[in-house]
Each structure stands twice: as C-alpha cells, then as structure tokens.
C-alpha positions in Angstrom: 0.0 0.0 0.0 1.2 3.4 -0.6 -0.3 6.7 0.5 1.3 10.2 -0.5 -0.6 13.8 -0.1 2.5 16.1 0.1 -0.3 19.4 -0.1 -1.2 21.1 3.2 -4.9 21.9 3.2 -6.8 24.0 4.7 -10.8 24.2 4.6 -12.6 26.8 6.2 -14.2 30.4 6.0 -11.7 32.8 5.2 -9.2 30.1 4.7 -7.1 32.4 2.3 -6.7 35.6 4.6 -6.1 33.4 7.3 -3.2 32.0 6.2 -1.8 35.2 3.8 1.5 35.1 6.3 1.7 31.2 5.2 1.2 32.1 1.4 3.7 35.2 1.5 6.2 32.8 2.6 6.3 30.9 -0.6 7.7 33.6 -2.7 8.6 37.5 -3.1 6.0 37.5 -6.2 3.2 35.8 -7.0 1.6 35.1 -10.5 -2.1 34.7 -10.3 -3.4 32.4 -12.7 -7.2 32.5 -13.5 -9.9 33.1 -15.8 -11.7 36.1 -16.9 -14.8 36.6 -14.8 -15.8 34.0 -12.0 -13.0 34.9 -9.6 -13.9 38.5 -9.9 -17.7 37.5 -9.0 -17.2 35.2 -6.4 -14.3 37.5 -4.5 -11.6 34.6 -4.5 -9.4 37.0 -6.9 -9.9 40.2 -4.2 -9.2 37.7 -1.3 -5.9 36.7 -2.5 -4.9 40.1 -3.9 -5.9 41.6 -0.2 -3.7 38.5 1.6 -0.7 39.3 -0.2 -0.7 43.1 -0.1 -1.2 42.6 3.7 2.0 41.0 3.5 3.6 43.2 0.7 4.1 40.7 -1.2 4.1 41.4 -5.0 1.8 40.0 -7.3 0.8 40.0 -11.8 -2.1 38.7 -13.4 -2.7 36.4 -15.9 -6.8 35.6 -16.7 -6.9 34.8 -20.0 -7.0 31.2 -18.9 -10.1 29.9 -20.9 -12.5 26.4 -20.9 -9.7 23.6 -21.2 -6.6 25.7 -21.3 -4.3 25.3 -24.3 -0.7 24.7 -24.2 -0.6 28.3 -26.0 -2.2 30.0 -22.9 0.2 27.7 -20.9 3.5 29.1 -22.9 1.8 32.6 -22.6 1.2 32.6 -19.1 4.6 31.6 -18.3 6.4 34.0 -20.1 4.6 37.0 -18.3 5.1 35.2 -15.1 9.2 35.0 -16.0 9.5 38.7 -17.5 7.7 39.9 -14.7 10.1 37.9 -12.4 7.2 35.4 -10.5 8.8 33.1 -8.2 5.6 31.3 -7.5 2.1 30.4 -8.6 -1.4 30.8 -7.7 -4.1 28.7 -9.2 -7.5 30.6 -8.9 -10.9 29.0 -10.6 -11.8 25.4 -11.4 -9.8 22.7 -13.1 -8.9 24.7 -15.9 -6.7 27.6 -13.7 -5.2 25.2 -11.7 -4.6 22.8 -13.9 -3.1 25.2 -16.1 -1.1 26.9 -12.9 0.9 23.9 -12.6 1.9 24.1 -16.1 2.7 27.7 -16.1 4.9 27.4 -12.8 7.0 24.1 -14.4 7.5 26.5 -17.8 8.5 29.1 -15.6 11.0 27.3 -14.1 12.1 25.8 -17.0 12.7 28.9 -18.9 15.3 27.5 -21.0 13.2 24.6 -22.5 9.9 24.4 -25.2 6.5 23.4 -24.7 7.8 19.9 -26.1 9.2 19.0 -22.4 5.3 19.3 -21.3 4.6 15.5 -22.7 8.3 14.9 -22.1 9.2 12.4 -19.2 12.4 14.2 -17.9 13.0 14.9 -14.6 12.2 18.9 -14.1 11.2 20.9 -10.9 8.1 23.5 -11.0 7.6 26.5 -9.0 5.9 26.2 -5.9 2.1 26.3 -6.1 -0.6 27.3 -3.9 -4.5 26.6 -5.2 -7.8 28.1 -4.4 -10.8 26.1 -5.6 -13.8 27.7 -6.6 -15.8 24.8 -8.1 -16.7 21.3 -6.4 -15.3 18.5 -8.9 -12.2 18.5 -10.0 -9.8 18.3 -7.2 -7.0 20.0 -8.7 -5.8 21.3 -5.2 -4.5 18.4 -4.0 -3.7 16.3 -6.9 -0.6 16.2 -9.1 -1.8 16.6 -12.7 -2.5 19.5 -15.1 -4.5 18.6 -18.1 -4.1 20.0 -20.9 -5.9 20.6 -24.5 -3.8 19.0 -27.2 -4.9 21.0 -30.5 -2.5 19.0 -32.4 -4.0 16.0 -31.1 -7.4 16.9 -31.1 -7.8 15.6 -27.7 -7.4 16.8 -23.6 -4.1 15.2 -21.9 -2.4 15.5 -18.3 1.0 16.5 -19.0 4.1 14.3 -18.0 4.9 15.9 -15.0 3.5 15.6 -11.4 3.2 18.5 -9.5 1.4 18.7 -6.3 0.2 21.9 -4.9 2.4 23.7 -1.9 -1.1 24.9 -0.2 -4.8 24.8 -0.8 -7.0 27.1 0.3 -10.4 26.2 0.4 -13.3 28.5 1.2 -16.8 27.6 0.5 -18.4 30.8 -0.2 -16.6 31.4 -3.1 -19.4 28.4 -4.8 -22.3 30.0 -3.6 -22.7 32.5 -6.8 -22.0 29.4 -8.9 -25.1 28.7 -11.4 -26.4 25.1 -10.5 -25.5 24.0 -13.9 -21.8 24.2 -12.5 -22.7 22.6 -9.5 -24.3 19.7 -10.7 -21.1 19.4 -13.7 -18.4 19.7 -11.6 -19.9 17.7 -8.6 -20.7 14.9 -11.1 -16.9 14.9 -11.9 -16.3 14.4 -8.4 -18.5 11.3 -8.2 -16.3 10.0 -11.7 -12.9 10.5 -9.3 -14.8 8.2 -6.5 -15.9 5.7 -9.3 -13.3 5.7 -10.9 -10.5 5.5 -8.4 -12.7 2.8 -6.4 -12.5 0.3 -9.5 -9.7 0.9 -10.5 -5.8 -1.1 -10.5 -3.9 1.1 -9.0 -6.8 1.1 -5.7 -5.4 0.1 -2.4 -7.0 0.1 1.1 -6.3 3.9 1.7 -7.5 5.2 -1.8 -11.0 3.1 -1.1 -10.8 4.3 2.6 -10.9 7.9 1.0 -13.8 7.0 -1.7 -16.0 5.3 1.0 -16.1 8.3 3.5 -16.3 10.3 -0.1 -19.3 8.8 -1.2 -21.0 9.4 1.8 -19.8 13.3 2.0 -20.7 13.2 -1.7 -24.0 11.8 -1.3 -25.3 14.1 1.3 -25.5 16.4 -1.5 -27.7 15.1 -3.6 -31.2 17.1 -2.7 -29.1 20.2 -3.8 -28.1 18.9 -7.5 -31.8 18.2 -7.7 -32.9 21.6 -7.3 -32.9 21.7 -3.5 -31.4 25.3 -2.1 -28.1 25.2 -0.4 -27.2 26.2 3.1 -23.9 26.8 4.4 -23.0 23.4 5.2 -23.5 22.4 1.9 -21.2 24.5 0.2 -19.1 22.7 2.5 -19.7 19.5 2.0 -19.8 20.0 -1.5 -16.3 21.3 -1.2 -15.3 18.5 0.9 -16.4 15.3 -1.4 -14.7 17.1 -4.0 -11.0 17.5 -2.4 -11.8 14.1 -1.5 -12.2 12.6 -4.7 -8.8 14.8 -5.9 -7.0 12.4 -3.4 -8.8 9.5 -4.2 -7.4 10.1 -7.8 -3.9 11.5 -6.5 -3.3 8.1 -6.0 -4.8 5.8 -9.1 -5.7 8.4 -11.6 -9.1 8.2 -14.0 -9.6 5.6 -16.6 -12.3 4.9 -18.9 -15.3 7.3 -18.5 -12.6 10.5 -18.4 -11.4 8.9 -21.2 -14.3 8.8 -23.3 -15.2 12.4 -21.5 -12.2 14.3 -24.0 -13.7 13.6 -27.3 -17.6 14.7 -26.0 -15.6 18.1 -24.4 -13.3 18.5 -26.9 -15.6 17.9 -30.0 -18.9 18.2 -28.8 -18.8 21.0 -26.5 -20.4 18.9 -23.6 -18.5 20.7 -20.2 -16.2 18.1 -18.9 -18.2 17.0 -15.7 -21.1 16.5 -18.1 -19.5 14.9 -20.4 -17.9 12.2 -17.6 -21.3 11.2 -15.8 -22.2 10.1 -19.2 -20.1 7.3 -18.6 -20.9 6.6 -15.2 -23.8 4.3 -15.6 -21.9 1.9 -18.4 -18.9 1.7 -16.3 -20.0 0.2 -13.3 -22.2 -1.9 -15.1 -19.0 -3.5 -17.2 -17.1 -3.7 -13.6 -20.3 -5.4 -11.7 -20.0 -8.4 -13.8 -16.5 -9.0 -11.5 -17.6 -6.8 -8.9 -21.3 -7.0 -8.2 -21.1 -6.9 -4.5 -19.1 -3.2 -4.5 -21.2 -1.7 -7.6 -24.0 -2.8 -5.1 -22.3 -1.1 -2.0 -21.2 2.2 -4.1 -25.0 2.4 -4.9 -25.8 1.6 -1.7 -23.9 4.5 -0.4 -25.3 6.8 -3.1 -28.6 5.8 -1.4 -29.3 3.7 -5.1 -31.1 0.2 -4.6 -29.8 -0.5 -8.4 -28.2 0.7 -11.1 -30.7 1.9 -13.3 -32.2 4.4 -10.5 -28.8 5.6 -10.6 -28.9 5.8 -14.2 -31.7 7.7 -14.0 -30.6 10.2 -11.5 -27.5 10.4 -14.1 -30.2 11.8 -16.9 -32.1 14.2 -14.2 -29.1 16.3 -13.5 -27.2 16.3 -16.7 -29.9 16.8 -19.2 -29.8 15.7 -22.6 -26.5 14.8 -24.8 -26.3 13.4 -28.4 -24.1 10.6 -29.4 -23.6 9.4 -32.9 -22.7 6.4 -34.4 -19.9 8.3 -35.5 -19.3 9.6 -32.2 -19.5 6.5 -30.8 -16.7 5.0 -33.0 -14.3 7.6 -32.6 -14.5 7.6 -28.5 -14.2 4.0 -28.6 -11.1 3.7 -31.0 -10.0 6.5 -28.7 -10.0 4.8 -25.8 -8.8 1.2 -27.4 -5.4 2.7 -28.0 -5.0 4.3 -24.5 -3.1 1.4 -22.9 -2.9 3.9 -20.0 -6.6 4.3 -19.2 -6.9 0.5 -20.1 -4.5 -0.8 -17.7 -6.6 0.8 -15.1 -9.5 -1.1 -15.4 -9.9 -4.1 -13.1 -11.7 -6.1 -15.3 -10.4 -7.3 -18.5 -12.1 -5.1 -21.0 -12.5 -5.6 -24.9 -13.4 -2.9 -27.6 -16.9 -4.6 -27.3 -16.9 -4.0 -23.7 -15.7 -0.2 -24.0 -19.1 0.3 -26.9 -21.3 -1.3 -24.1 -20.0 2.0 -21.9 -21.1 4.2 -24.1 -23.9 2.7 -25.3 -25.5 2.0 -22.1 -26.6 5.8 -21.7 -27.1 6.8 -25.5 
C-alpha cells in the first residue's frame, strides 16, 4: 500500500486571509493564474490580492486562462510570469486555472526549454504552487496533474509531469454565486474520481478508505443537485467530497469514463463533468460483472437500490447529450489505443466491452 498527499490543506471560512503570512512565505511575487470573470464575481481574486498586499508581497495577473486551457495559454502565461520575475504560482478557478497553474509554474521554471518538455518524461522541478478552488469536482488542489488541451491532437491530456500543490486554500463561499449547472457538472466529476478511483488497478486500502467516507460526503448532496437550495454546510460539503475525490485520484488516476469524457468536451462541447457522468452508468455496469457486491455497495452508499435508478438520477441532472454512431466510433477507438486508461481497469475489457459503456446511456 502506498499513500502520499504532500499538499497542506486548509478548509474553512476565510481560509485564504487566514493563512496570507503562510502564502507570502512561498515567494517575493506571485503570479495569479485564472480566468476572466468568476473569480472577480465570487471574491476569491480580491481575497488573494488583499492576503498578499497585507504582507507586501508582489503579485501579476494572468486571466486569459479559458475552458480547457491550451498549451498556447500555458507558454503565454509563463512567459509574463518569467519577464515579470514570478517566483511562485497561484491557481484561482476550477480545473482549468489550476490545472493550467501547474503548467505555467514548471515553464516558468524551466525557462530555458519548449513546450515539447510538457509531454516529455524528464525529470524537471516546477515552481511552488498554492490553489484556491472555486468549483466542487475537480480536485485539482490536492492532486498532481495538469490537463491540458492537445490542438495538435485533437484531444485533452495530463501533461508528463507531477506537480502537487504547496497549499490549498479552500473557502466555501466562493461556490455559492455558482449557477447550478456548474454545480451539478463539476460535482458529477467528483463522483467519476470516486468511481473511478474505487475500480480501479492502481486502488489500495487507503484510496478506497478515501472514496468510502467520499461517497457518503458526496451523497449528502444530492437534494441540492436536484434543485434543493443550499445552506452553508452544503457549500461545504460539496467542497469537501470534491477535495476528496482529488486524493482518491492523487493516488490511481481516472480511466475509462474521463477517457471517453475528452472527445464529448473537446468535440462536442459537452462541459467536462457533463460529459464524464455520461459514462458513469456503463462503467460500473462492465465492472459489476467481477464486482457486483461493491457496484451494489457504491449504490448503496449513493442511497441507489440499483443501477438503473442511478442511471436515472444520471439523466435528471445532466440533461440531454447526443451521441452518434460516429461519435460512438471515434470515443471508442479512442479509448482502445490508451493502454494507460486500459490498464486501469480491473476487469479485462474488450473494444466490445468499451461500446457497451457508451452505449448503455445513449
């Protein structure tokens, strides 16, 4: 067994001014990597800027980080964090920021090198980086990878390198101006890390230790993703399952439904939570035929007597999607050469068997 969460984490109201002494110590300037609107709205950008003026620290910005960041905004980023003389990183907004902040602060570092070294596996060090969620899925805070958009490749990819956050700062207020379609995406990616680490070959005792409790955090939740308001402790809890399911995945990584979930965002449009509950359904139901008795416990815990009220739930908080044939053939040839998501599987799965996924929800 094996267990390894080098990221100090902090959750709680006002976590970021709190701890602005603890971020200032990182580095004499920051570069604050985000996107153009939500961290303005939800006050995570003002938080941060307040925290390290308090300690006069110095600080850039850089939030042209779109949807499913681009190597180009990665290469960008990083050179107006080096010209500007950044010596670490600050990850502010959903996956896509801190994903991408973890690229920009190994690029940074790395000055002397291309963008080839991003897909490259050479040893290289990053800049120190400190996270701020302000969605509930993707777990980015506390996990090691940055996925990318591969335009060449026509396809979304987590870049070569691990590189685990210094310090997350977790504050549930900043979700509460979140639309619900948000919520429900990126909270439904947070039940695909659960899944998806839980069944997975890479799982141990402690990663399903992590998914267990998950689930249950995760599945308090689910009155709010169908339409319920949220209170306080939600936020939190939502918050919670979410940095959850980033360890869970810290330690096996994703496999099949993330990787059918690139060509629906990266073709289709379909956001990347979305696009991964899709999936959801189809996958436990090719697992159960080796592992009925935990598909029937994960459900269980879900508070699911089977698989097709859970299937249903699936289609009540994701809407509608459209799969072609073509579609369908494309995802699945996908996924047939990715040794990498294939090995991850615990059952032995056939090009037949990765169809049945997908078409078990079309």
């Amino acid at each position: 067994m094996k267990f390894y969460m080098p990221t100090k984490v902090y959750q709680e109201n006002d976590a970021v001014m709190k701890h602005a002494a603890e971020i200032a110590a990182i580095g004499k300037k920051a570069l604050i990597v985000t996107g153009k609107l939500s961290s303005k709205k939800n006050g995570s950008l003002d938080d941060v800027k307040k925290a390290l003026e308090s300690q006069n620290t110095e600080y850039i910005i850089y939030d042209d980080i779109g949807e499913n960041p681009t190597i180009d905004m990665v290469m960008d980023a990083a050179e107006k964090g080096r010209n500007n003389g950044a010596d670490f990183v600050i990850g502010i907004g959903g996956g896509s920021p801190m994903d991408a902040a973890k690229a920009i602060a190994l690029m940074i570092q790395n000055f002397d090198t291309s963008s080839d070294v991003l897909y490259q596996a050479v040893d290289l060090k990053a800049l120190p980086v400190i996270e701020v969620p302000t969605t509930c899925g993707t777990g980015s805070e506390v996990t090691p990878y940055a996925v990318l958009t591969r335009d060449e490749l026509q396809t979304k990819q987590s870049i070569s390198h691990r590189i685990f956050p210094d310090i997350a700062l977790i504050d549930p207020k900043y979700i509460k101006s979140a639309p619900l379609s948000v919520l429900r995406n990126t909270a439904i990616d947070a039940l695909g890390h659960f899944i998806e680490s839980y069944f997975n070959t890479a799982a141990d005792d402690y990663s399903r230790m992590i998914c267990q409790y998950g689930l249950s955090v995760w599945s308090e939740n689910i009155p709010v993703l169908l339409g319920e308001e949220a209170d306080e402790e939600t936020y939190d809890s939502m918050l919670l399952a979410s940095t959850l399911a980033g360890m869970a995945i810290a330690h096996t990584s994703t496999n099949v439904p993330h990787g059918l979930s690139y060509y629906m965002t990266c073709h289709k449009g379909v956001p990347h939570g979305k696009a991964v509950g899709i999936f959801l359904p189809g996958y436990l139901k090719a697992v159960s035929e080796k592992y009925q008795e935990d598909v029937d416990m994960v459900l269980s815990m879900l508070g699911f007597d089977e698989l097709e009220q859970f299937s249903f739930f699936i289609r009540q908080v994701l809407g509608e999607w459209d799969i072609s044939d073509k579609d369908a053939e494309i995802m699945t040839d996908s996924v047939v050469k990715s040794p990498r998501k294939l090995k991850l599987v615990p059952v032995d799965i056939t090009e037949d068997d990765v169809r049945d996924i997908i078409e078990y929800m079309r």
